[in-house]
C-alpha positions in Angstrom: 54.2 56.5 -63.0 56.8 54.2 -62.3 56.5 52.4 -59.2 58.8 49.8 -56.5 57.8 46.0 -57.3 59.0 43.4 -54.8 60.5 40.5 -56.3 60.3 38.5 -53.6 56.6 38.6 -53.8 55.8 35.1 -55.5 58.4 33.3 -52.5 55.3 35.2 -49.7 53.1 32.7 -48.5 49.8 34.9 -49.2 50.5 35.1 -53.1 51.6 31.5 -53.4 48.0 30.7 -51.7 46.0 33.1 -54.2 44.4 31.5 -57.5 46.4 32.0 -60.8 43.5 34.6 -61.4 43.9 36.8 -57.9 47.6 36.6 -57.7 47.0 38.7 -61.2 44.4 40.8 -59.6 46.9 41.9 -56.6 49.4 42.7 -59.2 46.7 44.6 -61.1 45.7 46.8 -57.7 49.1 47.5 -57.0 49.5 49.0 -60.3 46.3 50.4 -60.5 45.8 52.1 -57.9 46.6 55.7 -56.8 49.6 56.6 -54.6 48.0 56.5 -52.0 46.5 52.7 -52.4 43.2 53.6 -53.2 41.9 52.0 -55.9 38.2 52.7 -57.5 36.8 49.7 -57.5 35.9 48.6 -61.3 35.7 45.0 -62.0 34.4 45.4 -65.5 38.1 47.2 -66.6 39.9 45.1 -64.6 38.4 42.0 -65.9 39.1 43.1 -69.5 42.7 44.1 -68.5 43.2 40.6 -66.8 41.9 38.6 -69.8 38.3 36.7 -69.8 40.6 33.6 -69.1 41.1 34.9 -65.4 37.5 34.9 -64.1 37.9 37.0 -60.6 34.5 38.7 -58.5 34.4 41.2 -56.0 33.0 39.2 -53.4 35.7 36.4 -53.8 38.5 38.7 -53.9 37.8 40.3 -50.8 37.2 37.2 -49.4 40.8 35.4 -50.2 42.8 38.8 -49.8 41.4 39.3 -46.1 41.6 35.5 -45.1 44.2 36.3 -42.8 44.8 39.3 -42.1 43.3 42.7 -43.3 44.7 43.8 -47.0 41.9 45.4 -48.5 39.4 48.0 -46.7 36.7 48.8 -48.4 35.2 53.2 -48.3 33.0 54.7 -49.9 30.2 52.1 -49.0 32.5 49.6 -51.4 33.1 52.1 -54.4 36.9 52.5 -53.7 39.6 50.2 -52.2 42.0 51.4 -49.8 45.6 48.7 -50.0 47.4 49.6 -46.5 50.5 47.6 -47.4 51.1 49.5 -51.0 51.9 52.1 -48.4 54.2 50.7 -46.3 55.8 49.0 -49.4 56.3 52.1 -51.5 57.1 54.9 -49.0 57.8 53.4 -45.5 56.9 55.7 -43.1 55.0 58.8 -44.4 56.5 62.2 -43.2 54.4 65.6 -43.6 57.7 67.5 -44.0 58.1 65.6 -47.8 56.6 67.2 -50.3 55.5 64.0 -52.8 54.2 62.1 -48.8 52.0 65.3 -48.6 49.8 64.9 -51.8 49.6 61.1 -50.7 48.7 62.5 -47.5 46.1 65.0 -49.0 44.1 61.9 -50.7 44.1 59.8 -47.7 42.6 62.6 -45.8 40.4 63.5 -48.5 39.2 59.9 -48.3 38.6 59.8 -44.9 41.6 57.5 -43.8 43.6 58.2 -40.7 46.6 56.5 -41.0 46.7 56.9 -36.3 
């Protein structure tokens, strides 16, 4: 699946505050996760795909990607991931009348997230 990449992302204040290792990690999520920004949260894979060089935890991650502001929310009781802004980034405003925004649509529902 081939997905938009901003390439502006490295000049945004949030990523130029992140470790080496989490500024790979949000890369990773982005890439990882469904489309509809869920991601199923397993640290084990993505510590493998990120190289034992890059050291990242759970506990720490959500920590430094919700410093600010909310990026990450957490359902499922922690077992999945839900990235708001991949939303916003990849579709814009989701419409019920597109096909592909329906499936995307269908999970978020299916995972309990109400977008209102």
């Amino acid at each position: 699946m081939k997905r938009f990449t901003d390439t502006d992302k490295y000049k945004k204040p949030f990523i130029r505050g992140l470790k080496g290792a989490y500024k790979l990690l949000w890369d990773y999520l982005y890439h990882e996760c469904d489309n509809s920004g869920v991601w199923i949260v397993d640290f084990d894979i993505a510590q493998i795909y990120l190289g034992m060089d890059m050291p990242v935890n759970k506990s720490e991650a959500l920590e430094v990607f919700n410093k600010d502001e909310v990026k990450i929310i957490e359902i499922h009781g922690g077992k999945k991931w839900f990235i708001p802004s991949f939303l916003t980034f990849q579709y814009g405003e989701l419409s019920p009348e597109n096909r592909f925004h329906k499936s995307v649509l269908l999970k978020l529902s299916q995972n309990g997230i109400d977008l209102n």
